[in-house]
C-alpha positions in Angstrom: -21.4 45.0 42.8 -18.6 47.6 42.7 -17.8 49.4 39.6 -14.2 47.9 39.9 -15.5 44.2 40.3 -17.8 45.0 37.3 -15.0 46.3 35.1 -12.5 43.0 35.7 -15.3 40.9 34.7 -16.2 42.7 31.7 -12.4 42.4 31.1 -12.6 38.9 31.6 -15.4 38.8 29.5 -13.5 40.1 26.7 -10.1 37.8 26.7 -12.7 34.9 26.9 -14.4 35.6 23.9 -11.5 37.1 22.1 -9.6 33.8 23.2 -12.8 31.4 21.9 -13.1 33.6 18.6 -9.2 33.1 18.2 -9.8 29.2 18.5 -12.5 28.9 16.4 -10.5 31.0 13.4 -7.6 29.2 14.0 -9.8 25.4 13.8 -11.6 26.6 10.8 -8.8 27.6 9.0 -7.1 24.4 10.0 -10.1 22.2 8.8 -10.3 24.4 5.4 -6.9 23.5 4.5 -7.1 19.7 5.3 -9.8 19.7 3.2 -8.2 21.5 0.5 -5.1 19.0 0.8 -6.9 16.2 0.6 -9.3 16.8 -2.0 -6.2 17.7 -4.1 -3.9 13.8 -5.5 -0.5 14.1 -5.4 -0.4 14.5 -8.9 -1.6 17.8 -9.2 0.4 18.8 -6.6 3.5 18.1 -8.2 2.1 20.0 -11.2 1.1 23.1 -8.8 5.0 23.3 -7.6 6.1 23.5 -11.2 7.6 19.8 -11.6 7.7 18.5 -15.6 5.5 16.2 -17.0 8.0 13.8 -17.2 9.7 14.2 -13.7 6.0 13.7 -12.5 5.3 10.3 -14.4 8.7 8.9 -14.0 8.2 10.1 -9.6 4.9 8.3 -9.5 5.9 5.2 -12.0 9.0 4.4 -10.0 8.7 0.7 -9.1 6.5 -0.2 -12.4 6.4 -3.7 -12.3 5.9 -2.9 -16.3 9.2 -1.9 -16.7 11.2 -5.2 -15.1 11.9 -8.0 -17.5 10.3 -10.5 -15.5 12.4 -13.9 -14.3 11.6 -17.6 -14.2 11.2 -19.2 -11.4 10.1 -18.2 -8.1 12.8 -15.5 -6.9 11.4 -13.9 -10.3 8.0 -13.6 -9.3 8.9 -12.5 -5.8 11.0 -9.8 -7.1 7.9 -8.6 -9.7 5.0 -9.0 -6.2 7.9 -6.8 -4.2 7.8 -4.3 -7.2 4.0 -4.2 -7.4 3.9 -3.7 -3.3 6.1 -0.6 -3.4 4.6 0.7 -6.6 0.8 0.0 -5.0 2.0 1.6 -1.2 3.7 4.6 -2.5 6.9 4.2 -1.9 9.2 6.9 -2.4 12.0 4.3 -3.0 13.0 2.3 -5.8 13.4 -1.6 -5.1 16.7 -1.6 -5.5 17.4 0.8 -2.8 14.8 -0.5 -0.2 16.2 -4.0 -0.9 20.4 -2.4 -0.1 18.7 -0.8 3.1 17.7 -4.1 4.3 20.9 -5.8 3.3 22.3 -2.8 5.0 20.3 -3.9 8.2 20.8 -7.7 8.1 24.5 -7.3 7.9 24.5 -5.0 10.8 22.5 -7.4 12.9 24.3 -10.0 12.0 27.9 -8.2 13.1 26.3 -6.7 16.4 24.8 -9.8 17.9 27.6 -12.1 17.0 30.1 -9.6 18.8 27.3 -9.8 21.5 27.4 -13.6 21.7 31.2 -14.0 21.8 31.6 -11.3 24.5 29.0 -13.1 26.8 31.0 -16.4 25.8 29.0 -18.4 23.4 30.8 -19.9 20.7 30.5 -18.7 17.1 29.1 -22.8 16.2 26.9 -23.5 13.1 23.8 -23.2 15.2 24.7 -20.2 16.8 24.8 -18.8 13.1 21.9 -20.4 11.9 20.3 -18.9 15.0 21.8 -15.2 14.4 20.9 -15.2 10.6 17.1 -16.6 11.1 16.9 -13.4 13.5 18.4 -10.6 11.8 16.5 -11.9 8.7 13.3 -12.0 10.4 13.5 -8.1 11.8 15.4 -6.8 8.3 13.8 -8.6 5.8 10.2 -10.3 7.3 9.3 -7.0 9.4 9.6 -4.2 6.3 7.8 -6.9 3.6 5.4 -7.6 6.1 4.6 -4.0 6.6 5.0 -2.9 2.8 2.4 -5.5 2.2 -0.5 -4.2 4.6 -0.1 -0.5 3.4 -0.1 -2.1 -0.3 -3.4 -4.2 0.3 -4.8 -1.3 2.4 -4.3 1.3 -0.7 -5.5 -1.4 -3.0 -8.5 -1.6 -1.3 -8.9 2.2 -1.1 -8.4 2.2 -5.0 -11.6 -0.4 -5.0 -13.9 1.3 -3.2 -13.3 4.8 -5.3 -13.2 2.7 -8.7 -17.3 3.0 -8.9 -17.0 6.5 -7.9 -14.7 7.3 -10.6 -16.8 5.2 -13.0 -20.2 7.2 -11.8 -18.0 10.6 -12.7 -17.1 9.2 -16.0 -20.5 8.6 -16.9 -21.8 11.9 -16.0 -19.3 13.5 -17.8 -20.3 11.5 -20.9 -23.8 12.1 -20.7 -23.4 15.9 -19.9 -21.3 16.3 -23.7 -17.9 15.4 -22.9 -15.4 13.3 -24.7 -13.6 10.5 -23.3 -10.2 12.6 -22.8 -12.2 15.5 -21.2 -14.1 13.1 -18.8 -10.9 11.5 -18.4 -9.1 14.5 -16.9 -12.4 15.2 -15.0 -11.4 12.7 -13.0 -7.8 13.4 -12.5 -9.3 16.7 -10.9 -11.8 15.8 -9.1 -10.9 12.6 -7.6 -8.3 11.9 -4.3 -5.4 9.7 -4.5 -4.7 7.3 -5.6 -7.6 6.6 -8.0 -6.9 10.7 -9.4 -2.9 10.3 -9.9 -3.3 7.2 -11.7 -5.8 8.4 -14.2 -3.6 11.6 -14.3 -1.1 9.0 -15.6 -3.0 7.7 -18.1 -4.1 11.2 -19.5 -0.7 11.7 -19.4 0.2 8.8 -21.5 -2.3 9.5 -23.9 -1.2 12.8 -24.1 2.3 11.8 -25.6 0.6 9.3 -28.0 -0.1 6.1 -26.4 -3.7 4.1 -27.1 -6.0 5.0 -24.4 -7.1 1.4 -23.8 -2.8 0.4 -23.6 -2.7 2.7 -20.8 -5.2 1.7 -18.9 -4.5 -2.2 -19.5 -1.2 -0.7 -17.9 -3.4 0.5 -15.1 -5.0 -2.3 -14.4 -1.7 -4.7 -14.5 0.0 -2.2 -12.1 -2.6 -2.7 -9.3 -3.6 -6.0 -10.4 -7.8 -5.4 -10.5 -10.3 -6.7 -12.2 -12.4 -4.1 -12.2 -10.4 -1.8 -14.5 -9.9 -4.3 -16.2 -13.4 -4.6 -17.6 -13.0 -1.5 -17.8 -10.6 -1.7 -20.3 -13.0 -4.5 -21.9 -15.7 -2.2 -21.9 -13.6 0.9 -23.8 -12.6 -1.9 -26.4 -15.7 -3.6 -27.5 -17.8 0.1 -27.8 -15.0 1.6 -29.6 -14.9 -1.5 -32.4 -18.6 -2.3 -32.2 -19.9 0.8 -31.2 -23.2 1.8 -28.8 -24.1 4.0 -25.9 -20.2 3.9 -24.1 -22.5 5.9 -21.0 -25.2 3.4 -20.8 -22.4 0.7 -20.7 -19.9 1.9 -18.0 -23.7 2.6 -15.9 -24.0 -1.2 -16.4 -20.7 -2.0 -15.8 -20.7 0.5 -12.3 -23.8 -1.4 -10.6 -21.8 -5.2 -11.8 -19.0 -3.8 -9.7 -20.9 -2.5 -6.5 -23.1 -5.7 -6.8 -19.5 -7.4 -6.6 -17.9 -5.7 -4.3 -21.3 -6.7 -2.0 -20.6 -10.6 -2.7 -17.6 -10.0 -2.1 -17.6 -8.4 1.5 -20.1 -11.3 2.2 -17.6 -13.8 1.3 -14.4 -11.6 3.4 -17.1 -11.4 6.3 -18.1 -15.4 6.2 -13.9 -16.3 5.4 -13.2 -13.4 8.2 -12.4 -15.8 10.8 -9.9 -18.2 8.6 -8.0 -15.0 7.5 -7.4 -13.6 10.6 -6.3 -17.2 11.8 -3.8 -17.1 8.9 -2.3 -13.5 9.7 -2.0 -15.0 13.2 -0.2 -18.2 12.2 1.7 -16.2 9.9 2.9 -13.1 12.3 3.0 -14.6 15.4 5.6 -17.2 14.9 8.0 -14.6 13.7 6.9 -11.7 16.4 7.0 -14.2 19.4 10.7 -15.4 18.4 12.1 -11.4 17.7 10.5 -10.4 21.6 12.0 -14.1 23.2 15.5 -13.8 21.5 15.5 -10.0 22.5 14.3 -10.6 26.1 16.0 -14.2 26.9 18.0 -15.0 24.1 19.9 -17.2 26.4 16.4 -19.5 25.9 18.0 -20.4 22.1 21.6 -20.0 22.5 21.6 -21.9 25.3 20.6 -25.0 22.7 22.3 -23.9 19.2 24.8 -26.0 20.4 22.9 -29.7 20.4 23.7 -31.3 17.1 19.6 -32.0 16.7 19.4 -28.4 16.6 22.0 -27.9 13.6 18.8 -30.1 11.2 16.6 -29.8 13.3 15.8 -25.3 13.6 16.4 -25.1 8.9 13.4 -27.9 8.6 11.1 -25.9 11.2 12.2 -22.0 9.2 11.3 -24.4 6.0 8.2 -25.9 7.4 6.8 -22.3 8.6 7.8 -20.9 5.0 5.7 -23.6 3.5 3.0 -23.5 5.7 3.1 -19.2 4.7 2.4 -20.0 1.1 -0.4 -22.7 1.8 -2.2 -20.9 4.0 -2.2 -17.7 1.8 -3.2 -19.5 -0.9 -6.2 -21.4 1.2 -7.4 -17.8 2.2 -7.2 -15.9 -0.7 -10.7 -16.0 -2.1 -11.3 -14.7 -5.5 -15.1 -13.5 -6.6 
């Protein structure tokens, strides 16, 4: 090999390895500050960027279902179940604004395909309206409830499975010589959102004079869980009765995982009935949005027959009823 051919590869050589040394620095530090991220809640980060006490509880608290005066009637308790959704899925919006936004949208839909219909011709009639409105309310009202309503369930969920974790934490911190407050903020260090914000809340509360088991009562009716719940049992009857509070949560941590077991059994035997519901639920509603989008002469071509004027408000009723029964037929409780 000539001494030319063996200085390029040498060279070569050296940009590869400087090039895969480069990568690997670049991956590590990557990785290193995901995991940094992650393993810090939002709470603290507020804290870290200098944000008060109070701006942080009143960011994090902002659709409290605790703080609305709750209505009769059914619009009441959809208005508290929207509020627990956007508190639960982290919205950074209050309720009053993401509700404007989609009043915002519907009116705009609305406007646009009604100037849409009377340019290709159709006549503004009562079905054509009834038609219009089921549509724009389906995309600006049924599409962002539907979607603030899987991230809720899927943080809820997330907040389940670290409950026991949190629970094991607390008990070692107990055993090991702390007090409740100091095992308490334990875990709003140690623990990932959102399980570590909300017990940052609650140390927070405490910390400005509340009763430790008000605040996590609070807790617990914010995400609507048992489990803290008997938690909050568990605090109560040791602190006016007395006994090993360690020995207790241990208990209380292995009735929850042997729970949670039943009930996975129970989601994986009802698995087939709730994914039949989501179906009968979504699919009406995504099947008319993509036909009225695609052939919307397919309905407007019929808004005018005068069985459609009665005949499209009992099906939208039917489906809305049919919603509630099935949620209620697949919502198992163990």
């Amino acid at each position: 090999m000539l001494p030319a051919e063996i200085t390029r590869f040498v060279v070569l050589l050296a940009i590869f390895a400087s090039v895969f040394l480069l990568i690997q620095i670049v991956l590590r530090l990557t990785v290193e500050r995901r995991a940094h991220s992650s393993a810090v809640n939002r709470r603290l980060k507020m804290i870290g960027t200098g944000a008060s006490r109070e701006d942080i509880v009143a960011r994090l608290r902002k659709n409290d279902p605790l703080q609305f005066a709750q209505g009769n009637g059914l619009l009441g308790k959809f208005y508290l179940s929207f509020r627990r959704n956007l508190s639960v899925a982290a919205v950074p919006y209050t309720a009053p604004q993401v509700a404007i936004v989609m009043g915002v949208i519907f009116a705009a839909l609305v406007l646009v395909i009604m100037i849409i219909a009377w340019r290709a011709n159709y006549p503004i009639s009562s079905g054509v309206i009834q038609l219009i409105l089921v549509f724009a309310g389906a995309v600006a009202i049924g599409g962002p409830i539907m979607a603030i309503s899987f991230l809720a369930e899927r943080r809820r969920k997330r907040m389940q499975g670290q409950f026991p974790v949190a629970l094991d934490i607390f008990v070692r911190a107990l055993r090991s010589g702390h007090p409740i407050a100091g095992a308490l903020e334990l875990l709003t260090q140690e623990m990932e959102d959102p399980i570590g914000s909300e017990f940052g809340l609650v140390a927070d509360e405490v910390s400005y004079g509340a009763d430790l088991n008000d605040a996590l009562s609070d807790m617990a009716d914010r995400w609507d869980l048992e489990d803290i719940r008997m938690f909050v049992v568990c605090l109560s009857v040791q602190s006016e009765t007395g006994g090993n509070l360690a020995e207790i949560l241990d208990n209380l941590s292995k009735v929850i995982r042997d729970r949670a077991s039943l009930f996975l059994k129970v989601r994986a035997l009802s698995s087939e009935g709730r994914m039949t519901g989501w179906l009968l639920t979504a699919l009406p509603v995504i099947t008319f949005v993509a036909l009225f989008l695609l052939n919307p002469k397919f309905y407007l071509d019929v808004a005018e027959d005068p069985i459609f004027y009665f005949g499209f408000p009992i099906i939208v009723v039917w489906f809305i009823i049919g919603v509630v029964i099935i949620r209620k037929m697949v919502n198992i409780r163990v």
